[in-house]
N, C-alpha and C positions, 0 to 999 in steps of 0.2 A: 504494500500500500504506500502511495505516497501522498508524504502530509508538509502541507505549508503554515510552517508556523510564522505568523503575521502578529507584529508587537514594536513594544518600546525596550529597554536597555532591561528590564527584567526577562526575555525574551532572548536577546542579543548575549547575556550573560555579563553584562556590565562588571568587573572586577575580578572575574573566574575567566581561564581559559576556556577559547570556545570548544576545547574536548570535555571541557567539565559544565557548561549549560546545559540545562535539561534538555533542549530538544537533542543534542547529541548522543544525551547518556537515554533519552527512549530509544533512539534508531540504535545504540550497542545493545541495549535488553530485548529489543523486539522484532530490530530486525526490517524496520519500515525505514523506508525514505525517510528521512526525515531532514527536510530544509529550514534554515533559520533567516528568515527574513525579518528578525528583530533588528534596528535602528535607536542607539541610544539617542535619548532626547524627542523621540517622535511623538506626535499627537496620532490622535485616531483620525485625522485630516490627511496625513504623511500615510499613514498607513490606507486609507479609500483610496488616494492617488497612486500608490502602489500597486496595489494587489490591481486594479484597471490594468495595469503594466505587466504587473510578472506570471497573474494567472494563464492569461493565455503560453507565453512560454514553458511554462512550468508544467501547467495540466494537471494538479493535483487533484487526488482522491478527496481529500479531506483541508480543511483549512481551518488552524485554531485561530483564533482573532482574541485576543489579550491587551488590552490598552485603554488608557482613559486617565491614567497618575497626571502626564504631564500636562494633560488639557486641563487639570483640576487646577496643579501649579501654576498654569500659567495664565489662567481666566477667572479661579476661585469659583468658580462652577461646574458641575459636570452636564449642561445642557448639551454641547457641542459632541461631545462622548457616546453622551445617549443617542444623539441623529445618527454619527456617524456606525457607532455598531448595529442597528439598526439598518443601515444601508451598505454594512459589509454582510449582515448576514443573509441579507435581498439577494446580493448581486453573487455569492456563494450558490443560494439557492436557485437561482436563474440561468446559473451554469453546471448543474446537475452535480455541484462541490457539497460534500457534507460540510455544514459548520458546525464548528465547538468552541463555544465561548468558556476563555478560561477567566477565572474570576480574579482579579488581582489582589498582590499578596499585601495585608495591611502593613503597613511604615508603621516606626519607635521615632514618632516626633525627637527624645528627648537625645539620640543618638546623631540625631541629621546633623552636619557638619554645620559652624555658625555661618560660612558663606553664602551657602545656599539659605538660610535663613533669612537673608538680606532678599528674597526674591517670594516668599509668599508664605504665608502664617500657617506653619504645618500643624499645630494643635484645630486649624479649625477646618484642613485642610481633608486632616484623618477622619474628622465627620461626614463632611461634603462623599470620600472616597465608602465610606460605610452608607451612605444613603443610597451613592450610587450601584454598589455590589446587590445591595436589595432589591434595584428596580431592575439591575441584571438577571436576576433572581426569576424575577416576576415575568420578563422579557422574555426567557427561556420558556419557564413554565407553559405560557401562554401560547406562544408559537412552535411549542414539541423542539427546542433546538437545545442541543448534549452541553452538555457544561462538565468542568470543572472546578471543583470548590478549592481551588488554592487560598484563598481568603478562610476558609475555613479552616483550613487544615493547619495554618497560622495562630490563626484568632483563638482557637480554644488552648491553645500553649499557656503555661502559666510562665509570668515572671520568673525565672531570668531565663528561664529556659530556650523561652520565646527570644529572648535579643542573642540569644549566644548565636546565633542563626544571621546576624545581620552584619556587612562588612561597615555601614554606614549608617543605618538606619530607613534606607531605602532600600538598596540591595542586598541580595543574598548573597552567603559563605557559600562555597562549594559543598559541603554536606547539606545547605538549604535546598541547593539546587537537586543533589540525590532525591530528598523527598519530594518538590515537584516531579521530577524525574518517575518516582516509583507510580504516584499516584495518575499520572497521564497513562502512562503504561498498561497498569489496572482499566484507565477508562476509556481508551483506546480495544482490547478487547471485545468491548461491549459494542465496538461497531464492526470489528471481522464476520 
């Protein structure tokens, strides 16, 4: 099976080598294509404009669509998020592509480096990213489309457990990325 994973620097592997991001270490467990079309710093704008572009080359089976952090960062809303997952999972659909919306993994405001703090209030940022996970939630539900609870599988961590996991407070360690890793893999099955 080949799968296009379409995202932002969680995705990409931002601070882990690209043989230790999860979409690499599914395709070593499973044995599926698996392409990384993650882009550190990308909106879900970058990413619609993309996927127009690479699915036709690509031709993939499956296409995870992951993203919405930095459109929150950098708007303080997640309106833009919502349209555009919405219209990647259309145009997935349109082209006879399973979609799998993976849920993103919640940030440790208290970890985020202080520079990037200079660019958008992440204590209210983690709200905005939690309200949006829900209406993802509901989006899937609604429209029969596969998710991925990465946001879950975070969220119920307890302190400190939960941060031991985070290079920054945004991104993950290479062991974070094993557990995205294991749980796509798991829910990748459920579509062979």
């Amino acid at each position: 099976m080949r799968v296009y994973c379409l995202g932002d620097s969680m995705t990409y592997g931002f601070g882990v080598s690209r043989r230790e991001a999860w979409p690499a270490l599914v395709g070593a467990a499973t044995g599926h294509e698996m392409i990384n079309g993650g882009v550190n710093g990308d909106t879900t704008s970058g990413m619609l404009a993309r996927f127009c572009v690479d699915v036709p080359r690509i031709k993939p089976d499956v296409a995870i669509l992951m993203g919405g952090c930095n459109d929150i960062f950098l708007t303080g809303s997640d309106s833009t998020a919502r349209c555009n997952m919405g219209s990647l999972v259309q145009q997935a659909l349109s082209r006879a592509i399973t979609p799998v919306i993976g849920f993103p993994v919640p940030f440790e405001p208290s970890l985020v480096r202080d520079d990037w703090s200079l660019l958008t209030d992440f204590r209210s940022a983690a709200e905005i990213l939690r309200q949006y996970v829900v209406w993802l939630r509901r989006y899937a539900e609604v429209f029969r489309v596969p998710f991925v609870d990465f946001w879950g599988l975070f969220a119920q961590m307890p302190d400190p457990r939960r941060t031991s996991f985070y290079l920054d407070g945004l991104h993950l360690t290479a062991q974070g990325h094993k557990m995205m890793a294991h749980l796509m893999a798991e829910e990748l099955k459920k579509l062979v």
